[in-house]
N, C-alpha and C positions, 0 to 999 in steps of 0.2 A: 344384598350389598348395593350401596349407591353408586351409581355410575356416572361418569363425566358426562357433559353437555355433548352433542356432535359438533364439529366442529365445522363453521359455512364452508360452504363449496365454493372455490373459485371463481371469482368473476373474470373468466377471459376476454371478455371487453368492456372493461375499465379505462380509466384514464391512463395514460403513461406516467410515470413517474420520470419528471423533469427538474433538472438544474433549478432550483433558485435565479429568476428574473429578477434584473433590477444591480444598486447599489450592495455588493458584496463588502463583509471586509475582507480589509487588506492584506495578505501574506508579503513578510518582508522579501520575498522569493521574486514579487514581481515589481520591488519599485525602480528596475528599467525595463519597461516592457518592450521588446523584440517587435522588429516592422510585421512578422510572420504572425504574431500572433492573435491578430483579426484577422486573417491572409486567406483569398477567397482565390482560388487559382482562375476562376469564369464569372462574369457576372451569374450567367444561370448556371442552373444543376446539370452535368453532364445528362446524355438521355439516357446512357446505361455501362456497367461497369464488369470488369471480371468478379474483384472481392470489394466489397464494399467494407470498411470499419466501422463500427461507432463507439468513440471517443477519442483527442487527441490527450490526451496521457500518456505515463512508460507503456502500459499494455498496449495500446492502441497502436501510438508509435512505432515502439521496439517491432510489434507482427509485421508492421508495413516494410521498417528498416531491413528485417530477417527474408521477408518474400523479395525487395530487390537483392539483395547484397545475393541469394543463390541462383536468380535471374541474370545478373552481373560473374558467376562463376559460371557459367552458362547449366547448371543445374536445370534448369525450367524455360521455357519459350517464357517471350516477355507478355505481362499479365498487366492487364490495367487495373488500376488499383483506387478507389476513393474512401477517406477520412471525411465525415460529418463528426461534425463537435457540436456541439447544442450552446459553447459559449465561445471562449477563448480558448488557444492552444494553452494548453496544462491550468485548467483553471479549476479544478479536481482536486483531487485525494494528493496525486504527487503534485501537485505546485502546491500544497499547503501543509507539509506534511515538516518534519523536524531534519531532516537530512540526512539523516542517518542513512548506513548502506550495513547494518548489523545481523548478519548471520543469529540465528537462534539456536547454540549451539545446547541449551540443555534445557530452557523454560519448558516450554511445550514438549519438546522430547520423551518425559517420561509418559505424559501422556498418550502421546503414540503409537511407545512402546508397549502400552496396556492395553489398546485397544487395538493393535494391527500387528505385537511382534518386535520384538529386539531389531530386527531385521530390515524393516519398516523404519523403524524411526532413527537407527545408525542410517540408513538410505537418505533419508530428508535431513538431518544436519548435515550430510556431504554433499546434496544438493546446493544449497545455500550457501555452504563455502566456495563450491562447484562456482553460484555466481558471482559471489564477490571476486573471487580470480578472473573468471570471464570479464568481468567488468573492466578492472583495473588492467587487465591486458586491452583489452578494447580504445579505453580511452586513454592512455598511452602511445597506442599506435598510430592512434587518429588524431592524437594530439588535440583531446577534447577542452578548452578551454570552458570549467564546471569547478575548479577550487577541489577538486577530488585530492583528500588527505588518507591514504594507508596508517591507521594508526591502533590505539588499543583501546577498546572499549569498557568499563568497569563496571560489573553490579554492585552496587553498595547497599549491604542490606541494617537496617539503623533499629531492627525491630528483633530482640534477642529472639525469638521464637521465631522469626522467620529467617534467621542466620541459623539456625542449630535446623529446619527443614530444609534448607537450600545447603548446607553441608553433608545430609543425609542423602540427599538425591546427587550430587557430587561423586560422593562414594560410592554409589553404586551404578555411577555409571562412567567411573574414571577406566576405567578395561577397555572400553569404548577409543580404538584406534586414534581417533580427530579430539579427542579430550585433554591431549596432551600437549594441545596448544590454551590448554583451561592455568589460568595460576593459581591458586588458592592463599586468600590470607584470612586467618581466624583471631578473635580476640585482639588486645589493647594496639596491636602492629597494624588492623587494616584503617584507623583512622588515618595516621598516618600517610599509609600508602593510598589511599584515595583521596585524604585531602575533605572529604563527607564527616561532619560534626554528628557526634555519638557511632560512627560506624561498628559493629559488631562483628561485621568480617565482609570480604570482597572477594571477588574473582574477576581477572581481565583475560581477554584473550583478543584476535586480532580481528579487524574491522575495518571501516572508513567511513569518511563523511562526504558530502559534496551540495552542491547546488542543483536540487534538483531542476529548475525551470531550465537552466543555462545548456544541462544535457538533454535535454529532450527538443530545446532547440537546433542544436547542433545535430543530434538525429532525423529531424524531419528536415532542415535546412537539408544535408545530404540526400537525402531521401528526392525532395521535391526537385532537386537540381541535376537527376537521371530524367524528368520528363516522364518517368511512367506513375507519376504518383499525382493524386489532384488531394487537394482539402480546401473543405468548404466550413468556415466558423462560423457562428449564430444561426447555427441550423439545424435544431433537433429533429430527430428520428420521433415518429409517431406513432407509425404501425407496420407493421412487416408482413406480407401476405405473398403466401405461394403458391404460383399458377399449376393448373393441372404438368405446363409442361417442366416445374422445375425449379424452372428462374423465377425473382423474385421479384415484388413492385416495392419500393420502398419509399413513405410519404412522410413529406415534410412540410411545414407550413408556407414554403415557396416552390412548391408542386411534385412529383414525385421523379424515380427512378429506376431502371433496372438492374438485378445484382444478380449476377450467377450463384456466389457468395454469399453469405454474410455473415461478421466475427464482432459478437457482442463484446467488447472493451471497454465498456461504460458503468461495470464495477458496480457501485452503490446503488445506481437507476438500472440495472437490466429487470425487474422483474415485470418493470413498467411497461416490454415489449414481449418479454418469455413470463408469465405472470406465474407459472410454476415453480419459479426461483423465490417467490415472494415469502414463504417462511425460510428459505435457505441461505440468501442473502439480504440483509438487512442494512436500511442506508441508515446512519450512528456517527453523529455529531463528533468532533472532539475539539480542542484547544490547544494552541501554540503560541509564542510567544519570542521576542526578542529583546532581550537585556544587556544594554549598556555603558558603558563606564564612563563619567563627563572626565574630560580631559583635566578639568579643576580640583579633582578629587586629590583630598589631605595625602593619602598613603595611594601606591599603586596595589590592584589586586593581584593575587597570586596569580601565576602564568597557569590557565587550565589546558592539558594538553590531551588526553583520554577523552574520549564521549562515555556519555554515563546512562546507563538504567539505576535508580536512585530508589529504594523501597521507603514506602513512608512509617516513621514511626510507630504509628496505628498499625501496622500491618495490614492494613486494608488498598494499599494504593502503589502507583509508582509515577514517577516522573522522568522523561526521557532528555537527554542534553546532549549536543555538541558545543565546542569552544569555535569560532570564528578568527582569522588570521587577522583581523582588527580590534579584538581583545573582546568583540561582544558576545553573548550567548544565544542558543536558540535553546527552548528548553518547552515543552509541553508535556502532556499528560492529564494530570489532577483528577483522574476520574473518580477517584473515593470522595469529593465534593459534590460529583452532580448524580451519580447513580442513583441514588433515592429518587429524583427528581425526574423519573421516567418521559414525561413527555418533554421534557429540553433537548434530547440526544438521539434516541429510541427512534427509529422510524420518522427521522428528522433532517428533510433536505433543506432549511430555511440557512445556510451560510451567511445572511447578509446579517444576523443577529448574535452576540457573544452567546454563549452559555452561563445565562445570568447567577447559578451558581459558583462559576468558576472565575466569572471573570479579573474578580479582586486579587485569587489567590498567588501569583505572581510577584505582585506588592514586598519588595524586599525578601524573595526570596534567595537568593545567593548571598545574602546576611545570614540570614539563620542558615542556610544550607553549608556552606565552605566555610570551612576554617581560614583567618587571614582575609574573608571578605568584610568586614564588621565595620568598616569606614572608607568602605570604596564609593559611596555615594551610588551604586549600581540601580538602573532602575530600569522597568518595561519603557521603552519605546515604542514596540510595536505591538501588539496582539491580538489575534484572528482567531475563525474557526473554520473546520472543512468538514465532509462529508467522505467517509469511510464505507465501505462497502464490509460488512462484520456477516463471518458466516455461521450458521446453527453447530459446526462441529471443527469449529476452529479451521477449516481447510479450506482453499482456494477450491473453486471447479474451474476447471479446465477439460477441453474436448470438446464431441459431436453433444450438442443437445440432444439429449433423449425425444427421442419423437419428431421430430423436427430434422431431417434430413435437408443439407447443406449450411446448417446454420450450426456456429462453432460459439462457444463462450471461453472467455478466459478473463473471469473476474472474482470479487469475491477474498481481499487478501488481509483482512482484519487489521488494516493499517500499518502491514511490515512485507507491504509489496519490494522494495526496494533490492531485497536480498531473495528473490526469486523470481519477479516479473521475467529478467532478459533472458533467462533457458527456458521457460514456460513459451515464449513471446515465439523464440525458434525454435520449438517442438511445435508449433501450430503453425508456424511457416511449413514446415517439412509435413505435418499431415496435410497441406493442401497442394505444397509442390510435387511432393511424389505419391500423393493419394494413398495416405499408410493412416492404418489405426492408429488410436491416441497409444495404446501398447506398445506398438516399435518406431516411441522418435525418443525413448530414451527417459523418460520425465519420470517420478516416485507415483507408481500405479495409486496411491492415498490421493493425490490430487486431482483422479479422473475422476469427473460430472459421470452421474451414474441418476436413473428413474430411482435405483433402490435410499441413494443419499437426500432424493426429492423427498420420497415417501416419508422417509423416517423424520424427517426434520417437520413435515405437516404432518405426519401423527403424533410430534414429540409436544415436550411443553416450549409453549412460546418463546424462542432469543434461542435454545440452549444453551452452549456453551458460552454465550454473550452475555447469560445470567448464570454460568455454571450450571448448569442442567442439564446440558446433553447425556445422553447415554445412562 
């Protein structure tokens, strides 16, 4: 019998995998950029730190936001605390991301369920809603000004074969307590109710939308204005190296540091400093997009008020969208255009370049998409690409890296961090405040980093579940 190739051995001193240098595009996320976010709190590097971050993003953030605010309840003596970002504050996954705050109440769920237990995967859809309540309390109280809309979210599936399998997975999993905020519409009625041209049938259930750049300033703004917090931008992490006694040196191209700490946040680039993550998490291109309406337009467009996951035709794809309180869209996706075209996306930090597959496909879509859009004149105005962090088994890691004693990760969210980051974010405050395993701060045990999730993803086939192929 023939046997596979071995496959190489890791290089643990390789290059880092770094941000994309230079002219990025544009996310309509950042056209008022915040004084904060080139915001250097010292000209130089502090000399040494309690927890050190790296990245300013929601994970990165949110960890920092989480260890004051239980510092501030007097939970923990105060802990100095620094943020390295290797660009701009949120110039990442979430400042480029579609806005969405969308619980995943049943896509991925089945599969879950098939691989860890009914049990398991009812746990992670009430995680999820678990944050979007978190959230929308949070910024409520705080009176976050982020455009945060509580609203309903719609699959619209346009491809009869994938409306008759996504009404089979439906059923068998409407039992399922938190399912009963699912609505289901089947046949000639869910055009209608979504407003999606040919729709075959829909499901909404409850969600939100927001700005993500707006709320992650307003987190580290507080953050930074307790005085225990420093952030340093244009200044990547390079190497991590830990002294016989513990504490850590941490080196950057404007000289190094020490870290008692340190909580890899850096999502799509961690493998570049833990290189064991490198078939587990993979950095994966995507495309977003802002549409429209000129004020000159013959008819007005229909009022879109739902965010939408939108299945394409083909059955091969989907497209994600919220509606804007200015009448324009934010809409990305299109991945059944570039996936054949593996080296565009795949192992792809270059953001300063469209995904030359996709980048036409936008072009008049809310014409063919919506009913009643057909002579709004709607067009792209803006459109960007970012860098995702896509992991071999669909699942975030989070927790102690295996092997690596004091060093934590919490990255790795397939592009739908939005609706899990901020309890993830304060389960890893609480494993360093009150020095508790990843087991008891409460989080869905599927999302703890495990040597065993390492193994299996570098002895699996390449991407897995990012090509379907896991497991």
């Amino acid at each position: 019998m023939a046997t596979s190739p071995p496959k190489p051995e890791l290089n643990l001193n390789r290059q880092p995998i770094l941000p994309h240098v230079g002219d990025t595009t544009k996310p309509f996320w950042h056209e008022e950029l915040h004084e904060l976010h080139d915001h250097r709190s010292s000209e130089a590097l502090p000399e040494s730190t309690d927890i050190l971050i790296i990245g300013a993003g929601f994970a990165g953030v949110a960890t920092a936001h989480h260890l004051v605010e239980a510092e501030s309840s007097g939970e923990a003596s105060k802990l100095s605390i620094t943020i390295l970002e290797a660009r701009g504050v949120c110039s990442g996954a979430t400042g480029r991301n579609g806005g969405h705050v969308r619980p995943d109440l049943y896509g991925h769920i089945p599969t879950y369920i098939k691989r860890y237990g009914v049990e398991a995967g009812e746990e992670w859809a009430k995680y999820e809603i678990a944050n979007l309540k978190a959230l929308k309390k949070f910024i409520s109280e705080d009176e976050v000004d982020c455009d945060f809309v509580l609203t309903r979210t719609c699959n619209a599936y346009t491809n009869q074969k994938g409306a008759d399998a996504a009404k089979a997975v439906y059923d068998s999993m409407k039992g399922l307590g938190y399912m009963e905020d699912v609505d289901w519409t089947n046949g000639e009625a869910a055009e209608g109710v979504s407003g999606v041209k040919g729709a075959k049938a829909c499901a909404t259930y409850t969600a939100a939308t927001l700005w993500p750049y707006k709320f992650i300033i307003h987190l580290l703004k507080k953050a930074l204005g307790t005085g225990r917090v420093h952030l340093q931008t244009q200044i990547p992490v390079t190497k991590v190296t830990q002294l016989p006694a513990g504490d850590f040196v941490v080196e950057t191209p404007r000289g190094s540091m020490r870290a008692k700490k340190v909580i890899h946040a850096n999502n799509g680039y961690v493998s570049g400093l833990i290189p064991e993550y490198s078939a587990s998490i993979v950095p994966c291109k995507g495309i977003c997009s802002r549409i429209s309406v000129p004020k000159t337009a013959s008819l007005a467009a229909p009022l879109v008020t739902n965010s939408y996951i939108i299945y394409t035709p083909d059955g091969f794809g989907l497209d994600y969208l919220i509606p804007r309180h200015d009448g324009s869209i934010i809409v990305g996706g299109a991945s059944h255009t570039f996936r054949p075209f593996k080296e565009q996306w795949f192992n792809n930090v270059d953001d300063g370049v469209l995904i030359e597959a996709a980048k036409d496909y936008y072009d008049g879509y809310m014409q063919r998409t919506f009913r009643g859009w057909d002579n709004s004149g709607a067009k792209v105005d803006k459109i960007w690409t970012g860098v995702m962090g896509y992991s071999w088994d669909s699942l975030p890691h989070v927790g102690d890296v295996p092997g690596r004693p004091g060093q934590i990760i919490i990255a790795g969210f397939n592009g739908h961090g939005m609706p899990i980051i901020w309890l993830a974010a304060k389960g890893v405050a609480e494993m360093i405040i009150k020095d508790k395993p990843f087991d008891d701060v409460g989080l869905p045990h599927i999302m703890k980093t495990s040597a065993e999730r390492l193994q299996k993803a570098k002895n699996g086939p390449e991407g897995g579940d990012i090509f379907g192929a896991a497991h």
